[in-house]
matplotlib code that plots the C-alpha trace (Angstrom):
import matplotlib.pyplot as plt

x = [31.1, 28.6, 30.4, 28.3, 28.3, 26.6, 23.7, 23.9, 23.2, 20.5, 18.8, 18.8, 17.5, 14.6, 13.9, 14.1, 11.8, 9.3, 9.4, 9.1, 5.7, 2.6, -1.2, -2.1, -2.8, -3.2, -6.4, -8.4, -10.4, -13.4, -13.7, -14.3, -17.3, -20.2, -19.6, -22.1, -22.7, -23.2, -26.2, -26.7, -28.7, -28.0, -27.4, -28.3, -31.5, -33.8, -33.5, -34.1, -38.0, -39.0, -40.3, -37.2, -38.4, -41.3, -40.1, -38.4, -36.5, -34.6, -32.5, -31.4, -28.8, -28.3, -26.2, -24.2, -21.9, -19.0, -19.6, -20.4, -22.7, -24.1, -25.9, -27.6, -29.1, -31.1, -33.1, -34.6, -36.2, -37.3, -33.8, -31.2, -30.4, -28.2, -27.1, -24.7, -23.6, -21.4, -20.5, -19.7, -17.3, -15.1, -16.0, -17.8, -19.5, -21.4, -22.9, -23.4, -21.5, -23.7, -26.5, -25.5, -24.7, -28.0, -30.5, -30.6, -31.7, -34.1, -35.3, -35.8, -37.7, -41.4, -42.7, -45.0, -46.6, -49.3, -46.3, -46.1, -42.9, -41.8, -42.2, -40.2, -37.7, -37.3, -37.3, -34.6, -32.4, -32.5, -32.3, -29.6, -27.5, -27.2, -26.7, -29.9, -28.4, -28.5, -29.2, -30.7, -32.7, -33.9, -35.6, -37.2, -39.0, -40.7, -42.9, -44.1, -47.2, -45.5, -46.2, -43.0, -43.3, -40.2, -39.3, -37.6, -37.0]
y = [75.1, 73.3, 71.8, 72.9, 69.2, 68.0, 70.6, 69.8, 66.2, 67.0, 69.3, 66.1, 63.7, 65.6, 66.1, 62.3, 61.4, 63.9, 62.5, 58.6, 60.0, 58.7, 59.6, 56.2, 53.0, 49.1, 48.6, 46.3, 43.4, 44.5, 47.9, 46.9, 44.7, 47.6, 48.8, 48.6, 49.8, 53.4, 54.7, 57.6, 59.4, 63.0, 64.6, 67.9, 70.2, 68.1, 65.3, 67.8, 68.0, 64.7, 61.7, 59.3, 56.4, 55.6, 57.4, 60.9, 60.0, 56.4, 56.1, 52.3, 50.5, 46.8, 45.9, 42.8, 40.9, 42.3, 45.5, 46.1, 48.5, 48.6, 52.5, 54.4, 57.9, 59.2, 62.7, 64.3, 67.4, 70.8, 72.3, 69.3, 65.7, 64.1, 60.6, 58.6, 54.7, 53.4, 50.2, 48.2, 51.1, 50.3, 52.8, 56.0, 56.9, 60.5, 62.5, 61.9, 59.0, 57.7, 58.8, 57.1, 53.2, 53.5, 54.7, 51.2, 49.6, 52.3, 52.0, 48.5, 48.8, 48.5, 49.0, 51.9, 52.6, 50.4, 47.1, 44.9, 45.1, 41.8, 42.3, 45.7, 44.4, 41.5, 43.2, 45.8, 43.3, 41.3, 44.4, 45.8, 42.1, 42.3, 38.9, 38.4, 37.1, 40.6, 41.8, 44.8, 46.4, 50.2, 52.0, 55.2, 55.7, 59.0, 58.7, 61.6, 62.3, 63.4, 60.1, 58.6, 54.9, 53.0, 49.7, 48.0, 44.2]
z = [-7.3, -9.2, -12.6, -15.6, -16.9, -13.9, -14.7, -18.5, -17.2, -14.8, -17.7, -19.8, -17.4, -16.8, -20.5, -20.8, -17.9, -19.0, -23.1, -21.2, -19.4, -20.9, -20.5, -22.2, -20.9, -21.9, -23.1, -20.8, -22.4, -20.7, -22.3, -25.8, -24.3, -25.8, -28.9, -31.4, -35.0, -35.0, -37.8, -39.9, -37.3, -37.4, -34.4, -35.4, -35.1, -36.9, -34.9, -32.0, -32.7, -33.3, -31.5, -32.1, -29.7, -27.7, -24.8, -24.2, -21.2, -20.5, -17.3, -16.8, -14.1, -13.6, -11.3, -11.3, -8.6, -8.5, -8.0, -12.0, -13.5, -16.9, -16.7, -19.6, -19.5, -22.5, -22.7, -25.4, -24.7, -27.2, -26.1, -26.3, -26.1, -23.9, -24.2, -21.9, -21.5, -18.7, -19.4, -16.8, -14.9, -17.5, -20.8, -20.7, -24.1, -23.6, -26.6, -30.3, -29.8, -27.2, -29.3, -32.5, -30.2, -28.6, -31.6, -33.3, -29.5, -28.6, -32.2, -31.6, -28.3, -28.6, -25.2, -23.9, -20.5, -21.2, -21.3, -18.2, -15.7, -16.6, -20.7, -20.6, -18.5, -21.2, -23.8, -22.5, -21.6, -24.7, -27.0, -24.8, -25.0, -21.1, -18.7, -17.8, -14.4, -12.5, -9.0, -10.1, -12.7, -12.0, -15.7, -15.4, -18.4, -19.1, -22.0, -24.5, -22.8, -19.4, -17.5, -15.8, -15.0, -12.6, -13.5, -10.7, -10.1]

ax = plt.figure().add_subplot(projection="3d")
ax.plot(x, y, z, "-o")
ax.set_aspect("equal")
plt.show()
């Protein structure tokens, strides 16, 4: 027969090795590498109808070695905006709080469809504090007139 201690025991083991189970882990050095100011832009229906930046649409990826990414995604259209920043596959910021890290660098950004390749590409890179170093810069910029422009190098 099974002693009742033995499943008294076993009832407490497994209480303890399910308390000791975490979701958590160490923070990597890396991930704290993008993390600006956030502003007092509202994220609300007024900032749904207006022309916030130059552009209605910003989709960038650089590509380092290594195997690292720096992506951001930005739409603002009559029904939403959507707003997301992959940082280097290491920290995934999506939303307001997207939003609110990349309104004071798109606010910055003075290009239009009329800017050269080179002078956008500069300019995104500086604003954005990225290595200028890459292997691979791909913007699609669609601008509040309809045109969409690619900006690879």
């Amino acid at each position: 027969m099974i002693d009742t201690r033995m499943i008294g025991i076993f009832i407490c083991l497994v209480f303890l090795l399910a308390a000791c189970g975490t979701d958590q882990r160490p923070l990597q050095y890396d991930e704290v590498r993008y993390n600006p100011t956030a502003i007092n832009t509202a994220y609300d229906e007024e900032v749904k109808n207006e022309q916030l930046f130059n552009f209605r649409s910003f989709n960038l990826a650089v590509d380092y070695e290594k195997d690292l990414t720096y992506e951001v995604f930005y739409s603002h259209d009559l029904n939403n905006i959507v707003a997301t920043i992959n940082d280097f596959d290491q920290q995934k910021v999506i939303g307001e709080e997207a939003f609110n890290q990349l309104t004071p660098h798109f606010q910055e950004m003075s290009f239009d469809e009329d800017t050269t390749k080179p002078e956008i590409i500069e300019e995104v890179i500086e604003i954005l504090g990225l290595d200028p170093s890459y292997n691979k810069f791909a913007l699609e910029v669609t601008y509040h007139d309809g045109s969409k422009k690619v900006y690879n190098n």
